[in-house]
PyMOL Python script that loads the backbone (N, CA, C, O; Angstrom):
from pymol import cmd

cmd.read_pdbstr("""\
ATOM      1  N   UNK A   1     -30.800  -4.405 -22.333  1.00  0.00           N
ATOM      2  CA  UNK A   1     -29.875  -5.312 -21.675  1.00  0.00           C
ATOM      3  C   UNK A   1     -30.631  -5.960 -20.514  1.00  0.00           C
ATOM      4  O   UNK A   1     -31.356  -5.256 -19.810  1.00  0.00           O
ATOM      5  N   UNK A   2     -30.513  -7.109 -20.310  1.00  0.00           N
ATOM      6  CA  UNK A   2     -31.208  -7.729 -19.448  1.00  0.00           C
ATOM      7  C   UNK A   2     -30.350  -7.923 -17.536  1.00  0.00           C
ATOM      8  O   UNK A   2     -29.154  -8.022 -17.259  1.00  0.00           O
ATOM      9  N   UNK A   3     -31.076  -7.916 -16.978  1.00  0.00           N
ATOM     10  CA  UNK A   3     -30.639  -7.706 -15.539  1.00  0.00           C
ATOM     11  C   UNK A   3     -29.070  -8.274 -15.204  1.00  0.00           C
ATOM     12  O   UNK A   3     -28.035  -7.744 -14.801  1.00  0.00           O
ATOM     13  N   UNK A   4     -29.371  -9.287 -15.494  1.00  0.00           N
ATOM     14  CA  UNK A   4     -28.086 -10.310 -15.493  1.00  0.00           C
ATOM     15  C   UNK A   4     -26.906 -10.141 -15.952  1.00  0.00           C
ATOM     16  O   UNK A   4     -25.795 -10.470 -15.536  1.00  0.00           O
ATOM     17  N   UNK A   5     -27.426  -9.352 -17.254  1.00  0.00           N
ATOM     18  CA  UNK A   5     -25.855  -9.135 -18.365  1.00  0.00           C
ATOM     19  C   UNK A   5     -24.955  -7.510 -17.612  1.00  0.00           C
ATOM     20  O   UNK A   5     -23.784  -7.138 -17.696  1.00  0.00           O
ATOM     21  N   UNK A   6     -26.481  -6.750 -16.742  1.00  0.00           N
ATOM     22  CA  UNK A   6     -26.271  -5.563 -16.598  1.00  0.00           C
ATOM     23  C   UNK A   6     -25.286  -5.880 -15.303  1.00  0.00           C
ATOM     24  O   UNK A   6     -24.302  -5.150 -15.183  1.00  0.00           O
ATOM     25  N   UNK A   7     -25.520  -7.038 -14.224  1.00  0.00           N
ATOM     26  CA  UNK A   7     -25.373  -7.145 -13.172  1.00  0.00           C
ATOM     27  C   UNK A   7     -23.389  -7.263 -13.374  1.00  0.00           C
ATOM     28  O   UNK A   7     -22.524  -6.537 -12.882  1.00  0.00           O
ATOM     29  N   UNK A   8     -23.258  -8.445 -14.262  1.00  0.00           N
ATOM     30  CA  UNK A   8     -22.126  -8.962 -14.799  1.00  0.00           C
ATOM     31  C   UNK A   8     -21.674  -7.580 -15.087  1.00  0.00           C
ATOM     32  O   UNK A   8     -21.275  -6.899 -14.142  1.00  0.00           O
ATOM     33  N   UNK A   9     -21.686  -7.216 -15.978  1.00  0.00           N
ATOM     34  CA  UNK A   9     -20.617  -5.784 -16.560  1.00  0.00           C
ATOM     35  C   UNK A   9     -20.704  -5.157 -15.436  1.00  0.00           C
ATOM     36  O   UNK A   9     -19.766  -5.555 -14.744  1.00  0.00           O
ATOM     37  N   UNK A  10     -21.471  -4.203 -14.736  1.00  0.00           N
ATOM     38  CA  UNK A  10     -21.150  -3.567 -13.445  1.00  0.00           C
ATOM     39  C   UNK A  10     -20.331  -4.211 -12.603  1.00  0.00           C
ATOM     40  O   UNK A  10     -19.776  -3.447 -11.813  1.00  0.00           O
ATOM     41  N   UNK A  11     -20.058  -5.334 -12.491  1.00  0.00           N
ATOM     42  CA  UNK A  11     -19.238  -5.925 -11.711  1.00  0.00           C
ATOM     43  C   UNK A  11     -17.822  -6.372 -11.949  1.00  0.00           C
ATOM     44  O   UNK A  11     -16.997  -6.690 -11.093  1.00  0.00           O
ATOM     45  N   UNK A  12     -17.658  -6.339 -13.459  1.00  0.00           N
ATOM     46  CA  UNK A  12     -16.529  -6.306 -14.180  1.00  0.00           C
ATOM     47  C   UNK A  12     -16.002  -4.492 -14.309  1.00  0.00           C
ATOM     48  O   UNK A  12     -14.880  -4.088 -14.613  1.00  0.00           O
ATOM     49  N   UNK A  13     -17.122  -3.732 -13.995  1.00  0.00           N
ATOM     50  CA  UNK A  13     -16.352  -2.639 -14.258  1.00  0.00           C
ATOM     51  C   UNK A  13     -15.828  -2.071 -12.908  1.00  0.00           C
ATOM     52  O   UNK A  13     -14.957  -1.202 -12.940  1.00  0.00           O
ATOM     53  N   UNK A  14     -16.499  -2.686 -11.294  1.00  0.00           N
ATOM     54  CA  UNK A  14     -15.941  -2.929 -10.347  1.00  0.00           C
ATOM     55  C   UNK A  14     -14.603  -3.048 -10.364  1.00  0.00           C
ATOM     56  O   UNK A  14     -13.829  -2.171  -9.980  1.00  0.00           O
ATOM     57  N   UNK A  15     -14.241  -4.297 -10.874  1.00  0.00           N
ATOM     58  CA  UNK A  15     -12.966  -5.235 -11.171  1.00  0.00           C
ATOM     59  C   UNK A  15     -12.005  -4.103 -11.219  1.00  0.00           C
ATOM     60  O   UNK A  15     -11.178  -3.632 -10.438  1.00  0.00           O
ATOM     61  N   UNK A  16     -12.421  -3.835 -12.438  1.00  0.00           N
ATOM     62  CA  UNK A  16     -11.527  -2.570 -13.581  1.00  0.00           C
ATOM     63  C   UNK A  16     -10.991  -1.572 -12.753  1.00  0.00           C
ATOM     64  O   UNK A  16      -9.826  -1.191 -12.873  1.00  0.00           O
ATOM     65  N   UNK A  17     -11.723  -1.154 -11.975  1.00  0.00           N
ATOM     66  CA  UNK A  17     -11.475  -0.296 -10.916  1.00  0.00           C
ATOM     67  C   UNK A  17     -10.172  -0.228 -10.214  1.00  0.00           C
ATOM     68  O   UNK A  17      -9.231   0.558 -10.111  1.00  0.00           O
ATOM     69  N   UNK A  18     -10.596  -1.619  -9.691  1.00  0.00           N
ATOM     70  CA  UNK A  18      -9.789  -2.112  -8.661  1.00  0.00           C
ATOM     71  C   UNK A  18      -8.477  -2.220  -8.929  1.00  0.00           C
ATOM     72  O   UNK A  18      -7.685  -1.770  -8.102  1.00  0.00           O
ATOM     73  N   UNK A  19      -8.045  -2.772 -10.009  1.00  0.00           N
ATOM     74  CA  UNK A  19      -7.153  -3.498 -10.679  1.00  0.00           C
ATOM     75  C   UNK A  19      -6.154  -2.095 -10.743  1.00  0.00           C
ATOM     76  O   UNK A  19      -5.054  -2.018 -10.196  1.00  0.00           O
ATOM     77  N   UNK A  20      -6.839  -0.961 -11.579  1.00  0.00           N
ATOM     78  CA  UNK A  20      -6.210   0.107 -11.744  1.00  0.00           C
ATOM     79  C   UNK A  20      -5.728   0.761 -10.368  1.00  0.00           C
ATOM     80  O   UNK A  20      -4.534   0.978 -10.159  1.00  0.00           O
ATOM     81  N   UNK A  21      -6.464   0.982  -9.689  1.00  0.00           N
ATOM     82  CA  UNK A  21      -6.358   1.230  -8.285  1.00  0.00           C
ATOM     83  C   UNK A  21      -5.439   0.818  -7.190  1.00  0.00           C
ATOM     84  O   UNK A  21      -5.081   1.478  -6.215  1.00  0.00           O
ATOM     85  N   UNK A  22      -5.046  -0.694  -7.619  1.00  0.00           N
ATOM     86  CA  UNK A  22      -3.883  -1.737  -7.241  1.00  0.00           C
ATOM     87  C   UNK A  22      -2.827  -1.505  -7.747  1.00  0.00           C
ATOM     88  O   UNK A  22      -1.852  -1.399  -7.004  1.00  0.00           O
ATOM     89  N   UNK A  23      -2.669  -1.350  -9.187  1.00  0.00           N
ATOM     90  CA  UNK A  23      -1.488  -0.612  -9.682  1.00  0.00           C
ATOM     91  C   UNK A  23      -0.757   0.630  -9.474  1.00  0.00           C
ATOM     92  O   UNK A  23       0.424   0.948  -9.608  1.00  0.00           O
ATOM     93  N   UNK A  24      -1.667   1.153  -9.158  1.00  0.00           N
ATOM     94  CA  UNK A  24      -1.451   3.167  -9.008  1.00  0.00           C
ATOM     95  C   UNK A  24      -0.737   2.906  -7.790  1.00  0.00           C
ATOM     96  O   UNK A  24       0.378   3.418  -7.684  1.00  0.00           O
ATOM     97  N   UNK A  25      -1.345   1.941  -6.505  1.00  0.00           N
ATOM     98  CA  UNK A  25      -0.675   1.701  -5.518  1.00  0.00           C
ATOM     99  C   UNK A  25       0.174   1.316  -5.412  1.00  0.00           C
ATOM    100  O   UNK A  25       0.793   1.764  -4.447  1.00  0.00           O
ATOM    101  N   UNK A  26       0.853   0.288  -6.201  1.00  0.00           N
ATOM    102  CA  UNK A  26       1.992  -0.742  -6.112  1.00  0.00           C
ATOM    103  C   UNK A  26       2.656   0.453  -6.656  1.00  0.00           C
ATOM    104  O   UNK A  26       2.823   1.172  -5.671  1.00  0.00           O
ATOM    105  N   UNK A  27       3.068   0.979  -7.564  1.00  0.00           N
ATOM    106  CA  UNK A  27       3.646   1.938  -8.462  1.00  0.00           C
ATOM    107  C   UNK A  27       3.845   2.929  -7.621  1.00  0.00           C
ATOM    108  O   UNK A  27       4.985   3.393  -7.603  1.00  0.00           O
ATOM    109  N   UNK A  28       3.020   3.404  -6.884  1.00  0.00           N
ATOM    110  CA  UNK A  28       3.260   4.661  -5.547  1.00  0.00           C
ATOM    111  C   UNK A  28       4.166   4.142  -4.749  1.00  0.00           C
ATOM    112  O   UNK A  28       5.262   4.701  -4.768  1.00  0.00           O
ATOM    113  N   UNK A  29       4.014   3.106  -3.952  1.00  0.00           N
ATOM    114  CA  UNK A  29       4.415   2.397  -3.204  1.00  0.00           C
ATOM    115  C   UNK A  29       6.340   1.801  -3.429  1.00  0.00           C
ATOM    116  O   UNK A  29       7.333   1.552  -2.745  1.00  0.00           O
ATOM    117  N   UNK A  30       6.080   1.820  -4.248  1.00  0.00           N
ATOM    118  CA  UNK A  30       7.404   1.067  -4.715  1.00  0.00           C
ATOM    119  C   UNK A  30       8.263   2.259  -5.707  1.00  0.00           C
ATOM    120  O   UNK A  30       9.274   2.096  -6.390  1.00  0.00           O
ATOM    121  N   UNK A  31       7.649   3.175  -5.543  1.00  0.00           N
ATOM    122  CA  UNK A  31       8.294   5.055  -5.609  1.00  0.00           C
ATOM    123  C   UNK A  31       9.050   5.240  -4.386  1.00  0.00           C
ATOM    124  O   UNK A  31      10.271   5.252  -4.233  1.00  0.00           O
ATOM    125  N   UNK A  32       7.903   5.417  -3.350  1.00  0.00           N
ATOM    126  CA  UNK A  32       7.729   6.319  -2.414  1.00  0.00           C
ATOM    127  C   UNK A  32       8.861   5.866  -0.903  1.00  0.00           C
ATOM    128  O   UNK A  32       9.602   6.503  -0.155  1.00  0.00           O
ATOM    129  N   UNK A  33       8.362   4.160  -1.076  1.00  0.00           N
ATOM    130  CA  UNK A  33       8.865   3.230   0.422  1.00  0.00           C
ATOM    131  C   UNK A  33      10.278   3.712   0.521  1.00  0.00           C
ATOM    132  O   UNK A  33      10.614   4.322   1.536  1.00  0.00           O
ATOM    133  N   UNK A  34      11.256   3.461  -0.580  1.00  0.00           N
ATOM    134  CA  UNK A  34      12.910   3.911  -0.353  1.00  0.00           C
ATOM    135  C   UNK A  34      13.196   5.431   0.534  1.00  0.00           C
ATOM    136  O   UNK A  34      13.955   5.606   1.487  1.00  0.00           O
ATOM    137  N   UNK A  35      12.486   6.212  -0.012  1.00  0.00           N
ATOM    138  CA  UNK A  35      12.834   7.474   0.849  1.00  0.00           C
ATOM    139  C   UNK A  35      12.066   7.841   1.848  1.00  0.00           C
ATOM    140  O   UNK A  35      12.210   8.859   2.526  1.00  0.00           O
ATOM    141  N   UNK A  36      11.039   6.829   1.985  1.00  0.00           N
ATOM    142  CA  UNK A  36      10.322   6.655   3.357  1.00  0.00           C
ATOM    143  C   UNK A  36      11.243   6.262   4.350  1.00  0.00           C
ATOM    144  O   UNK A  36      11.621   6.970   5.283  1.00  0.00           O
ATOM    145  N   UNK A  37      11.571   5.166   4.123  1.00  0.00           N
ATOM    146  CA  UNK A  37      12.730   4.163   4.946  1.00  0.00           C
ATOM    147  C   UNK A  37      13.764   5.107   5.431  1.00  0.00           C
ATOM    148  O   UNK A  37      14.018   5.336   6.614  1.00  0.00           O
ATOM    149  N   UNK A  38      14.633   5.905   3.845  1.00  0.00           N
ATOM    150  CA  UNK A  38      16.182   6.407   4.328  1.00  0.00           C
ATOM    151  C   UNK A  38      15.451   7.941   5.603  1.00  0.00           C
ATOM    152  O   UNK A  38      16.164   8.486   6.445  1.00  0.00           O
ATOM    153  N   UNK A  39      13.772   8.333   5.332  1.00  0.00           N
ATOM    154  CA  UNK A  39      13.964   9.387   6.153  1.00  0.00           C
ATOM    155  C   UNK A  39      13.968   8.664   7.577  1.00  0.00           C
ATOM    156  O   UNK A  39      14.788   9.145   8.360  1.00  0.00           O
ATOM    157  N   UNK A  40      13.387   7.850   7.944  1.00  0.00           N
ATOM    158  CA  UNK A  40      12.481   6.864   9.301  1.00  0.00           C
ATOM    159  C   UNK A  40      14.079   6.495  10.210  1.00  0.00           C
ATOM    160  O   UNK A  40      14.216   6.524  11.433  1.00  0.00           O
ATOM    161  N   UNK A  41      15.263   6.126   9.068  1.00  0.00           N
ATOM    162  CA  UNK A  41      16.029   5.344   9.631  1.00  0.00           C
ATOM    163  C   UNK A  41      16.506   6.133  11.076  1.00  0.00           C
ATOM    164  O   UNK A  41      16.609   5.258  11.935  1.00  0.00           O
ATOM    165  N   UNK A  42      16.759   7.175  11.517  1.00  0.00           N
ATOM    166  CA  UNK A  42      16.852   7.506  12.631  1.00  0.00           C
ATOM    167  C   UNK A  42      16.344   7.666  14.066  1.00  0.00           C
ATOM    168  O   UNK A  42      16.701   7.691  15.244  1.00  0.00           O
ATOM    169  N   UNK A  43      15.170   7.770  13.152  1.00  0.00           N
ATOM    170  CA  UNK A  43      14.215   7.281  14.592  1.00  0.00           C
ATOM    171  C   UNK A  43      14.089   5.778  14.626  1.00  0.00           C
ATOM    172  O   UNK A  43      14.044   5.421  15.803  1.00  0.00           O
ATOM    173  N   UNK A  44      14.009   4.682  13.731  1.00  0.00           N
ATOM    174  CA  UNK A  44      14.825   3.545  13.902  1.00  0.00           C
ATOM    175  C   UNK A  44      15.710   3.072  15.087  1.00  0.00           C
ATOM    176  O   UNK A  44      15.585   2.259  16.004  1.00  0.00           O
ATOM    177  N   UNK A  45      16.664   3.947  14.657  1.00  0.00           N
ATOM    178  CA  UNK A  45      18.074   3.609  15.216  1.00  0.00           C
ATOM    179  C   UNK A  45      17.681   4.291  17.038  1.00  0.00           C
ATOM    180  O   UNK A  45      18.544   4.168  17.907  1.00  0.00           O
ATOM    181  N   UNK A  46      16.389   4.927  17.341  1.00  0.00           N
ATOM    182  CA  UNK A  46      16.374   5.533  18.541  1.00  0.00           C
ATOM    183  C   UNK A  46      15.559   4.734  19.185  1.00  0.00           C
ATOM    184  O   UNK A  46      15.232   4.840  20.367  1.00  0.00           O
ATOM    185  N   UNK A  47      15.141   3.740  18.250  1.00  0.00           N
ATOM    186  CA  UNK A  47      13.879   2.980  18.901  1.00  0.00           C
ATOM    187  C   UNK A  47      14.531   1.875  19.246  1.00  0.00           C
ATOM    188  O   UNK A  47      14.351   1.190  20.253  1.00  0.00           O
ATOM    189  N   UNK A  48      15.180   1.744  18.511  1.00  0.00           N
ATOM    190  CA  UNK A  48      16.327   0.019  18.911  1.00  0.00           C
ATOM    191  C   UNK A  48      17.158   0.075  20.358  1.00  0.00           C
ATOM    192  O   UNK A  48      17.264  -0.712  21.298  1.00  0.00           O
ATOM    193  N   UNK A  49      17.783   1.622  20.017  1.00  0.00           N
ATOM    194  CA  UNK A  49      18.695   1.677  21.902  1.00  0.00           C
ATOM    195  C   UNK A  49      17.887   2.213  22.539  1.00  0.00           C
ATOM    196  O   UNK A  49      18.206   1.878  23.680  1.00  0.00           O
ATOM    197  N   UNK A  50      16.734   3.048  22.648  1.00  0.00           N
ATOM    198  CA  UNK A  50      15.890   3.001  23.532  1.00  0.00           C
ATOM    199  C   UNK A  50      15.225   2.118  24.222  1.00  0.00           C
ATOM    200  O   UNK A  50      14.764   2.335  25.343  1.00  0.00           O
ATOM    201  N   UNK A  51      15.079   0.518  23.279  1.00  0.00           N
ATOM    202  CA  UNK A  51      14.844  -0.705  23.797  1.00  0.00           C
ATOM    203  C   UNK A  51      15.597  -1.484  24.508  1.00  0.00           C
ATOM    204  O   UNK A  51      15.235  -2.116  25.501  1.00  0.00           O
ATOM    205  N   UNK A  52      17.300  -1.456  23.740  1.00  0.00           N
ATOM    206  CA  UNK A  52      18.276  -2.028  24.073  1.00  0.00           C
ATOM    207  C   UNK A  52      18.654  -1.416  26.079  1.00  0.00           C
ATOM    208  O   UNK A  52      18.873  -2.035  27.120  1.00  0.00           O
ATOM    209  N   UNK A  53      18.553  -0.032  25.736  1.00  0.00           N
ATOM    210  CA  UNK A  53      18.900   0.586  26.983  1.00  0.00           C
ATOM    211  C   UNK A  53      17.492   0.175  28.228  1.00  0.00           C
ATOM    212  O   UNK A  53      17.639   0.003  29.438  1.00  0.00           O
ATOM    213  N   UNK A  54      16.266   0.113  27.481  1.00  0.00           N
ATOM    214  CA  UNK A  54      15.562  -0.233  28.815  1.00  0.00           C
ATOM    215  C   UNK A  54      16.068  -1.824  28.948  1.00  0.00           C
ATOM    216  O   UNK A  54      16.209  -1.958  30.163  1.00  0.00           O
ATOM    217  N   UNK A  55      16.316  -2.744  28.489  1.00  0.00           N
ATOM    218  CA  UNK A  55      16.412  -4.159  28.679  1.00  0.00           C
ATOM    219  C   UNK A  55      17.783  -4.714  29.109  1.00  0.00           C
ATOM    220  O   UNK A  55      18.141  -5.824  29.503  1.00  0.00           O
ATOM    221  N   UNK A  56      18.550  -3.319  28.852  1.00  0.00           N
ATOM    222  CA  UNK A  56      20.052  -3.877  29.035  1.00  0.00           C
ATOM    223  C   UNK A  56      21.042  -3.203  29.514  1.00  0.00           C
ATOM    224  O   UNK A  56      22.153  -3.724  29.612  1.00  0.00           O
TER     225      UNK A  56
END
""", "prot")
cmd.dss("prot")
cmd.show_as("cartoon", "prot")
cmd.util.cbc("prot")
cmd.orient("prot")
């Protein structure tokens, strides 16, 4: 295989990588965020009147 062709496929198998890697994430991500959120929402809600109360 000549340098060039070798350079190209290593770099497509880069790609490949990635691509899979992007998915696994989006797919984690779009699992995970909902019960991220419903646990967070309280400290949320402490960060908002903790603001509200210093400003107001």
């Amino acid at each position: 295989m000549d340098r060039k062709a070798a350079k190209e496929l290593l770099h497509i198998q880069g790609w490949l990588a990635d691509e899979v890697n992007r998915q696994l994430t989006w797919l984690t991500l779009s699992r995970d965020l909902p019960p991220w959120k419903r646990s967070l929402e309280v400290l949320f809600a402490d960060a908002e009147l903790a603001l509200t109360n210093e400003t107001g």
